[in-house]
C-alpha positions as CSV (number, residue, x, y, z in Angstrom):
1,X,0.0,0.0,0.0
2,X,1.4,3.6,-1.2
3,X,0.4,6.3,1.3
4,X,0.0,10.0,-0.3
5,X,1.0,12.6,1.5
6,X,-1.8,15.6,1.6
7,X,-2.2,19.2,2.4
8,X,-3.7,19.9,5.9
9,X,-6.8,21.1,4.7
10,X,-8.2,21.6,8.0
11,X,-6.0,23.7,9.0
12,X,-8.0,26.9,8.1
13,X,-11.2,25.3,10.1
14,X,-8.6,25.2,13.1
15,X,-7.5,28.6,12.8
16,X,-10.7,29.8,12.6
17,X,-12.3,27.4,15.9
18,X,-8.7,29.0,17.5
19,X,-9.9,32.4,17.0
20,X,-13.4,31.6,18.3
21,X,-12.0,29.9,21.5
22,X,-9.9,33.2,22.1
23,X,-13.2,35.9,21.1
24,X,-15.8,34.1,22.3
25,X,-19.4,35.6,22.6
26,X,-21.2,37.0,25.5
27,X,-22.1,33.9,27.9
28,X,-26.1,33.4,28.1
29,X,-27.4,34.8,30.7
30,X,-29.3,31.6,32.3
31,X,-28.0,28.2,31.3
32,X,-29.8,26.4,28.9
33,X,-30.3,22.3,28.7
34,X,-29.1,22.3,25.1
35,X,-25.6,22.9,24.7
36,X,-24.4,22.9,21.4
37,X,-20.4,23.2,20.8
38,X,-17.6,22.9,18.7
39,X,-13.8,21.7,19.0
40,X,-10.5,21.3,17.4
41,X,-7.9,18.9,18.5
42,X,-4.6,18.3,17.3
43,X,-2.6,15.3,17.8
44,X,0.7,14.1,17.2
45,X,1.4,9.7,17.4
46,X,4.5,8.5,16.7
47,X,3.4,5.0,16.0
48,X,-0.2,5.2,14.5
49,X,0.0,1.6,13.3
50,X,1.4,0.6,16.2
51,X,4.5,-1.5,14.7
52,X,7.1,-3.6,16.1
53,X,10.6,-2.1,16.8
54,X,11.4,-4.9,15.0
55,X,9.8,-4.2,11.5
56,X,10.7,-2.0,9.0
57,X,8.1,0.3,7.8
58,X,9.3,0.8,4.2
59,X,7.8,-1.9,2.7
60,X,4.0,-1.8,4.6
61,X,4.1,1.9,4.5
62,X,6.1,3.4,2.2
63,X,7.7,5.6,3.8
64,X,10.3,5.2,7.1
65,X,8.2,7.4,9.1
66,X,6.4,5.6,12.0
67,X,3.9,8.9,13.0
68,X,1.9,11.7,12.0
69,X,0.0,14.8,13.1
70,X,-3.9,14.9,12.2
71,X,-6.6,17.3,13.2
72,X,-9.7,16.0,14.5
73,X,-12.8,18.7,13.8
74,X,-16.1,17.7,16.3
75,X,-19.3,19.6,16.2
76,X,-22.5,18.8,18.2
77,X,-25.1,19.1,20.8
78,X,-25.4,18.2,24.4
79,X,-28.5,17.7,26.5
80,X,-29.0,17.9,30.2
81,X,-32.8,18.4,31.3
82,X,-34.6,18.4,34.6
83,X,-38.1,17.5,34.4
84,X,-39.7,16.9,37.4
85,X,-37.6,14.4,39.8
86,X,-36.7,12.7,35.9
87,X,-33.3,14.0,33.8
88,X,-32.5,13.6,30.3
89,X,-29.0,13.5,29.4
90,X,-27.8,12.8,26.1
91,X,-25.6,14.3,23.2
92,X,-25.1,14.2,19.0
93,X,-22.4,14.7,17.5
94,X,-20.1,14.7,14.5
95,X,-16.1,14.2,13.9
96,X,-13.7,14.6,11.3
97,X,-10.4,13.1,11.4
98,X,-7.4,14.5,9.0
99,X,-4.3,12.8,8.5
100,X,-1.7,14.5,7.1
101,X,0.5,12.0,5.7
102,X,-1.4,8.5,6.3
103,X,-4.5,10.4,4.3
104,X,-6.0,6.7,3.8
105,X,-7.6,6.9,7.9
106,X,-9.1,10.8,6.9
107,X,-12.6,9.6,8.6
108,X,-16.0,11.2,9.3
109,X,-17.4,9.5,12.9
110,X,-20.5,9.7,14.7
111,X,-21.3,9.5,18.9
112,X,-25.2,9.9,19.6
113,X,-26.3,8.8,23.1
114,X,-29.3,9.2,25.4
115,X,-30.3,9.0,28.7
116,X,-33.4,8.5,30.8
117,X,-32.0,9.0,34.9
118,X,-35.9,7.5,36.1
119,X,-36.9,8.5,39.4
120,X,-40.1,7.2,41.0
121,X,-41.1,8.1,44.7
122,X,-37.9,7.3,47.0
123,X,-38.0,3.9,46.8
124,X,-37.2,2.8,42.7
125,X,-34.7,4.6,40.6
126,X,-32.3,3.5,37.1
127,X,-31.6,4.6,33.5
128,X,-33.1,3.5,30.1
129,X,-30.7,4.5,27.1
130,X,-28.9,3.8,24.2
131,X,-25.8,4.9,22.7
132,X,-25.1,4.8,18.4
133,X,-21.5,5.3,17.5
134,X,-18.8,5.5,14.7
135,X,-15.1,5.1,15.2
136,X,-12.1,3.8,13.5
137,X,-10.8,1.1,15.2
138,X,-7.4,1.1,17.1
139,X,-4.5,-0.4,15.4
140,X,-3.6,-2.0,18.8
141,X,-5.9,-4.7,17.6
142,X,-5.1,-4.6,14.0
143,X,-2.6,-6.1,12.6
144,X,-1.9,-4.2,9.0
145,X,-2.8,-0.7,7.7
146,X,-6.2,-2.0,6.8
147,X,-8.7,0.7,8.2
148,X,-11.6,-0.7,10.1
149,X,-14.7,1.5,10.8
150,X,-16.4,0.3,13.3
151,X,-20.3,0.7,14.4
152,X,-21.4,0.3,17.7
153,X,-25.0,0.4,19.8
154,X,-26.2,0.0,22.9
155,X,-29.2,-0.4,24.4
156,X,-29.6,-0.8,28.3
157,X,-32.5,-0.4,31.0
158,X,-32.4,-0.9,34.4
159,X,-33.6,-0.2,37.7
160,X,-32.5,-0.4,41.5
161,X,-35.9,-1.0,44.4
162,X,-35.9,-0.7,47.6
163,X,-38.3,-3.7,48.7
164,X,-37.9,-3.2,52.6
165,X,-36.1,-0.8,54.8
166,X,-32.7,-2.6,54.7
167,X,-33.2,-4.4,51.7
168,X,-32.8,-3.6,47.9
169,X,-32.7,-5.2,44.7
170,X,-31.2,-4.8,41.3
171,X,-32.3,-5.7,37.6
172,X,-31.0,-5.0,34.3
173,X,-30.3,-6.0,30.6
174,X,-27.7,-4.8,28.1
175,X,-28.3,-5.0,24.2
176,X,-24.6,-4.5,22.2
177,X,-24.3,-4.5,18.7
178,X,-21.0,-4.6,16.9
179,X,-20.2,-4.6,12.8
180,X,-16.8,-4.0,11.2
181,X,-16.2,-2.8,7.7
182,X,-13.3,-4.5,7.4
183,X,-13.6,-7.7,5.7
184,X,-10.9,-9.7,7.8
185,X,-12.5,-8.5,10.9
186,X,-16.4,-8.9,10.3
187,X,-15.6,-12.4,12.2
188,X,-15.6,-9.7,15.2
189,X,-19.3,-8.6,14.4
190,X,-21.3,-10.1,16.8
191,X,-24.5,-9.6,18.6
192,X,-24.8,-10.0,22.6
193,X,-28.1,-9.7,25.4
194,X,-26.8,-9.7,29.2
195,X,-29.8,-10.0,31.8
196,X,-28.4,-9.3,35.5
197,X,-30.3,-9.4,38.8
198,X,-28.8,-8.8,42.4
199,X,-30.3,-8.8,46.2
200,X,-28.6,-6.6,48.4
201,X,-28.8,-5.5,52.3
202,X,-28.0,-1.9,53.0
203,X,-27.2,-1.3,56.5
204,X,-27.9,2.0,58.4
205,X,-24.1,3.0,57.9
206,X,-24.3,2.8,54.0
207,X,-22.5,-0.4,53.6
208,X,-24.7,-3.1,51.4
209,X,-24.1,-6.8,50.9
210,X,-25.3,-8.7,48.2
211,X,-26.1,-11.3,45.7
212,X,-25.3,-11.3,42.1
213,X,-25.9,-13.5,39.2
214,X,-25.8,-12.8,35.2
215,X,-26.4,-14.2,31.9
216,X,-25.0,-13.3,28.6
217,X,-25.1,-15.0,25.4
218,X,-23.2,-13.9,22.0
219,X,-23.8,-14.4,18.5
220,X,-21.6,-13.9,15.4
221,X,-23.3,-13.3,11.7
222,X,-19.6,-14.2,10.2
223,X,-18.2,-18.1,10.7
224,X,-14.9,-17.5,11.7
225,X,-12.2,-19.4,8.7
226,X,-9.5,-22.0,10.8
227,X,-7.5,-24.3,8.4
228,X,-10.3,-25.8,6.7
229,X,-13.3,-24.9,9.3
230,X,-15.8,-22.5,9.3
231,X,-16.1,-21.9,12.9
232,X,-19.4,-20.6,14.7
233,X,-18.0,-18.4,17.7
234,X,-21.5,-18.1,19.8
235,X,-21.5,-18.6,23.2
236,X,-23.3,-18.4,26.5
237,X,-22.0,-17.4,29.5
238,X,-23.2,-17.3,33.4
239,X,-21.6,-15.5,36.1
240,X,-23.0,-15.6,40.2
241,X,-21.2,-14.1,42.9
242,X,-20.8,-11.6,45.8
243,X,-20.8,-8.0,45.6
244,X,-19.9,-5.2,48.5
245,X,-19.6,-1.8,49.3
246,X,-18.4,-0.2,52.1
247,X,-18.0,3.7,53.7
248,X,-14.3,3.2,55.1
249,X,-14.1,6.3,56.4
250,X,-15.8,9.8,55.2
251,X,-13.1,10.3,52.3
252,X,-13.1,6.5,51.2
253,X,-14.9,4.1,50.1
254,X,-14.1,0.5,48.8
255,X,-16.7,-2.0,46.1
256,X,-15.5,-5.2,45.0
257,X,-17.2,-8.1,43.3
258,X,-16.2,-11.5,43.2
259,X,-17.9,-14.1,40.9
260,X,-17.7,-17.9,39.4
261,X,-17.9,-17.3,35.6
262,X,-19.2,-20.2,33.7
263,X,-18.1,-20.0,29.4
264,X,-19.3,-22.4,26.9
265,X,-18.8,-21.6,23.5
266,X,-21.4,-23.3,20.9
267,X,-18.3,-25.3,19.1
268,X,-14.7,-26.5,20.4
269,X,-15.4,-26.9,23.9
270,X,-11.8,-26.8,24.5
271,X,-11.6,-23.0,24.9
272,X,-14.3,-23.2,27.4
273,X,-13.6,-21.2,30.6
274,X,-14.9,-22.0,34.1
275,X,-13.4,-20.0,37.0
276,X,-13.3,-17.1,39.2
277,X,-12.9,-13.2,38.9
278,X,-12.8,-10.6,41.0
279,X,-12.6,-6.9,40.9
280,X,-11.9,-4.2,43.7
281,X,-12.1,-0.7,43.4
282,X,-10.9,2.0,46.1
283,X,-11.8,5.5,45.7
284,X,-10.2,8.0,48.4
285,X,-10.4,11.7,49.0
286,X,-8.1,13.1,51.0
287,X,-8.7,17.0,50.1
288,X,-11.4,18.5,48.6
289,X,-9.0,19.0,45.7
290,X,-7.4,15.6,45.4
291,X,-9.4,12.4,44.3
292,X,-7.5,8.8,43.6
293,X,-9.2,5.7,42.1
294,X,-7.6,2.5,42.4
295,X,-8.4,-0.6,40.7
296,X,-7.2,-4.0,41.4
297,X,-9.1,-7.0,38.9
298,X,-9.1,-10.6,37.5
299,X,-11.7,-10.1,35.3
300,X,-12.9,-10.5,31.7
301,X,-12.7,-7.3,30.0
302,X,-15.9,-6.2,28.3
303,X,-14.4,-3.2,26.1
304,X,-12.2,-5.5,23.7
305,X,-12.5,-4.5,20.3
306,X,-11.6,-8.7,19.3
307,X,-14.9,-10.0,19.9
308,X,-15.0,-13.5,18.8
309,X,-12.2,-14.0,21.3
310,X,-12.4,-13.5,25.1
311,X,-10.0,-11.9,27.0
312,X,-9.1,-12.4,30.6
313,X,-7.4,-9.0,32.5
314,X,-5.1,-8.9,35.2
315,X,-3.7,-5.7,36.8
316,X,-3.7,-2.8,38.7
317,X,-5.2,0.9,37.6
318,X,-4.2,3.7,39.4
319,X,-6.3,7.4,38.4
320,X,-5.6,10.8,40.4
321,X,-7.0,13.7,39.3
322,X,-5.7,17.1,41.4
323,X,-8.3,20.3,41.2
324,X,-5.8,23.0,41.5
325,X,-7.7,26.0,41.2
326,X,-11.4,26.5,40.4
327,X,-10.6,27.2,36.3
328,X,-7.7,24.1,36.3
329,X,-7.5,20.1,36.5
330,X,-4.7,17.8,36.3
331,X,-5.5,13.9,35.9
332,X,-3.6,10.8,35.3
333,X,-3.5,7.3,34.6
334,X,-1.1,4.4,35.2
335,X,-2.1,0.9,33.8
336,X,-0.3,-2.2,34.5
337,X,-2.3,-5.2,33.0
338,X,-1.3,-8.5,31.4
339,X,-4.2,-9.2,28.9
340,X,-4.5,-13.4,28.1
341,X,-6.9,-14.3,25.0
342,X,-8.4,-17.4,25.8
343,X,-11.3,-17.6,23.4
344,X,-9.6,-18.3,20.3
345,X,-10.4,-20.6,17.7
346,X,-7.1,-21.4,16.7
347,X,-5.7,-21.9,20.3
348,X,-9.0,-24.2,20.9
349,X,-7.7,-26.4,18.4
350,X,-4.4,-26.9,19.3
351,X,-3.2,-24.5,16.1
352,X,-1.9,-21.8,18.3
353,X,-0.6,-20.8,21.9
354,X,-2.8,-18.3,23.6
355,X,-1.5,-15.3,22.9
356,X,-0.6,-13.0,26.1
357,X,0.1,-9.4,26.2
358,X,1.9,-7.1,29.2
359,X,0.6,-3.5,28.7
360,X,1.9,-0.7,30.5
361,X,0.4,2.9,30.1
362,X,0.8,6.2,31.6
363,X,-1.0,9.5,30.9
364,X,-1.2,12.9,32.1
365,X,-4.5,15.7,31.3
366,X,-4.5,19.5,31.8
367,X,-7.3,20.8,31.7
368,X,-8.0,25.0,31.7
369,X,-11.8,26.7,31.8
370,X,-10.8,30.4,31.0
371,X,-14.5,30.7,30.8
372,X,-17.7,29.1,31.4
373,X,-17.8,28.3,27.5
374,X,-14.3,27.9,26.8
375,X,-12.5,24.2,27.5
376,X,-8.8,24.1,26.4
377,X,-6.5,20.6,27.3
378,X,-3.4,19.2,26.8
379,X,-2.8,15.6,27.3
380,X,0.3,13.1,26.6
381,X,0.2,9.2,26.8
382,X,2.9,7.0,26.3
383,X,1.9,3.2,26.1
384,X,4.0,0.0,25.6
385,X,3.4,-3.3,24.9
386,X,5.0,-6.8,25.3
387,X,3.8,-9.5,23.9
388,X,4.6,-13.8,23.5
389,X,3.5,-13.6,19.6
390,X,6.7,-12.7,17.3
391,X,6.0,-8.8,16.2
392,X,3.3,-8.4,18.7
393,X,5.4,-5.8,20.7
394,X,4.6,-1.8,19.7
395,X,5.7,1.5,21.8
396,X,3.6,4.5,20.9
397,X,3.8,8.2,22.3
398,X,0.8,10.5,21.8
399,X,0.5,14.2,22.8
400,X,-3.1,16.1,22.2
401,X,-3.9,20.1,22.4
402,X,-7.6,21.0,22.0
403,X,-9.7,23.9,22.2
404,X,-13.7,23.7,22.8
405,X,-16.4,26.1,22.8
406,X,-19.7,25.6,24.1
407,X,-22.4,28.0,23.1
């Protein structure tokens, strides 16, 4: 593949969102619950395709260059609306993605999402929504130069009851939808329902107890090709366990899960999985100003972007965030996960080991509000991989600058 290199046409649209940040109208007078906005965001990655040390780019890419800048252009609307003891929240918008030299990824994107917050006496409360979006998919998962546009929806209602003075009770479904445009990854499309239902004792401290189980089945429209098979990756899968949260003290407060997960795919019973997870999350706030999340888990990871393979996470997520004045933020992130992919096919059938991956990944956010209507943030990552697969290894540094104006 032979990659031109373009013009930055967007450049002018940035100059012009730049001056808009920097004159902005008056503000409105009383807030409204339609927001609508514009941004700009530049970005620099220094590995978009996020390639092995060990390969040389000339001959995928064309050129010896690794990175690129590209401007990203969003435009939209955001809701937030109070009737009653009910709130709608929800949001459309629009993005553009320019690359200057890999001009192959220019994409146009979508995120539309809404939100029903339900409210109904004191004693019953949840959400109904669903989300439509339109991404490019992360190269992390890609192996090639291939672009893959992926779609995504989500529907979900659920609801939380209080059905005695101590005692409470949780029910909710899920409704994910994913489709690829690549052909190589449409074995990744795939359809999945998840039903939950908990029971759980609150005490008069604040600390509840519970019950949890789930069920989630999977279903893939494309057969997945192995050798000579045509492999059918649907599954079903049934997860039961404990669940807790506790008021350590008035700045802390510790949740943690920990369930039996049962994994029985509809062909080669050999990658089934039957075990446990756990998850426990501390959130402490030691100053008004300073907040830190930490995140300790065994757990299969719901946001992969390989679908017809599951993925067990292990690892430690660490998030501060530091409010240093009323108008400025500073967040971060550290990751440290090892990532095992247990579901596939080919390691099912004896074709392949099961690939493992050590990711480590730190990132810093500034955030400045000048004004009420003016967002401008600065953020660096820098993420590295290992990996047991030959080529499977990648480090990637990204820095971001963005300006946004809400109206």
């Amino acid at each position: 593949m032979t990659w031109g290199k373009t013009r930055i046409e967007g450049s002018g649209a940035a100059l012009l969102a730049a001056c808009a940040l920097l004159f902005p109208g008056p503000a409105a007078a009383q807030s409204s619950p339609v927001s609508p906005f514009v941004e700009e965001k530049l970005v620099h990655d220094d590995n978009v395709f996020r390639l092995s040390s060990g390969i040389d780019p000339t001959p995928i890419l064309g050129t010896t260059a690794r990175g690129d800048t590209y401007y990203v252009t969003s435009g939209g609307v955001n809701l937030d609306l109070a009737v009653s003891r009910q709130r709608f929240v929800g949001g459309l918008s629009v993005n553009h993605s320019h690359y200057h030299r890999f001009s192959a990824l220019n994409y146009t994107g979508h995120d539309l999402r809404g939100t029903w917050l339900w409210q109904w006496d004191n004693d019953a409360s949840g959400e109904i929504g669903y989300t439509d979006s339109s991404t490019l998919a992360s190269f992390a998962n890609v192996a090639g130069t291939t672009p893959d546009r992926v779609k995504l929806r989500h529907a979900l209602a659920n609801g939380t009851f209080l059905v005695a003075p101590n005692w409470k009770i949780f029910a909710g479904t899920n409704a994910y939808e994913q489709r690829n445009s690549d052909v190589a990854r449409r074995v990744n499309d795939v359809d999945i329902v998840d039903g939950e239902l908990a029971l759980s004792y609150v005490t008069p401290g604040g600390s509840s107890f519970g019950l949890s189980a789930r069920a989630e089945s999977g279903r893939f429209p494309v057969l997945q090709p192995v050798g000579a098979l045509q492999v059918d990756n649907a599954y079903r899968q049934y997860r039961a366990g404990i669940v807790a949260d506790w008021p350590v003290t008035e700045g802390s407060r510790l949740r943690g899960r920990i369930d039996h997960v049962s994994r029985s795919y509809e062909q080669i019973g050999a990658r089934d999985f039957d075990g446990t997870t756990a998850r426990l999350q501390y959130d402490w706030k030691p100053t008004p100003a300073l907040d830190l999340v930490a995140i300790a888990q065994r757990d299969i990871s719901p946001f992969e972007y390989v679908r017809s393979s599951f993925v067990m996470v292990k690892g430690l997520t660490l998030r501060p965030t530091y409010r240093a004045s009323a108008t400025v933020d500073l967040s971060g992130s550290l990751d440290i996960v090892t990532r095992d992919y247990l579901g596939d096919a080919s390691t099912g059938l004896g074709l392949a080991p099961v690939r493992s991956e050590r990711l480590r990944a730190a990132s810093a956010l500034l955030t400045y509000r000048p004004l009420r209507t003016v967002t401008l943030q600065v953020s660096a990552l820098r993420e590295r991989r290992t990996a047991n697969v030959a080529f499977g290894d990648y480090t990637a540094n990204v820095v971001s600058f963005s300006g946004r104006l809400a109206f």
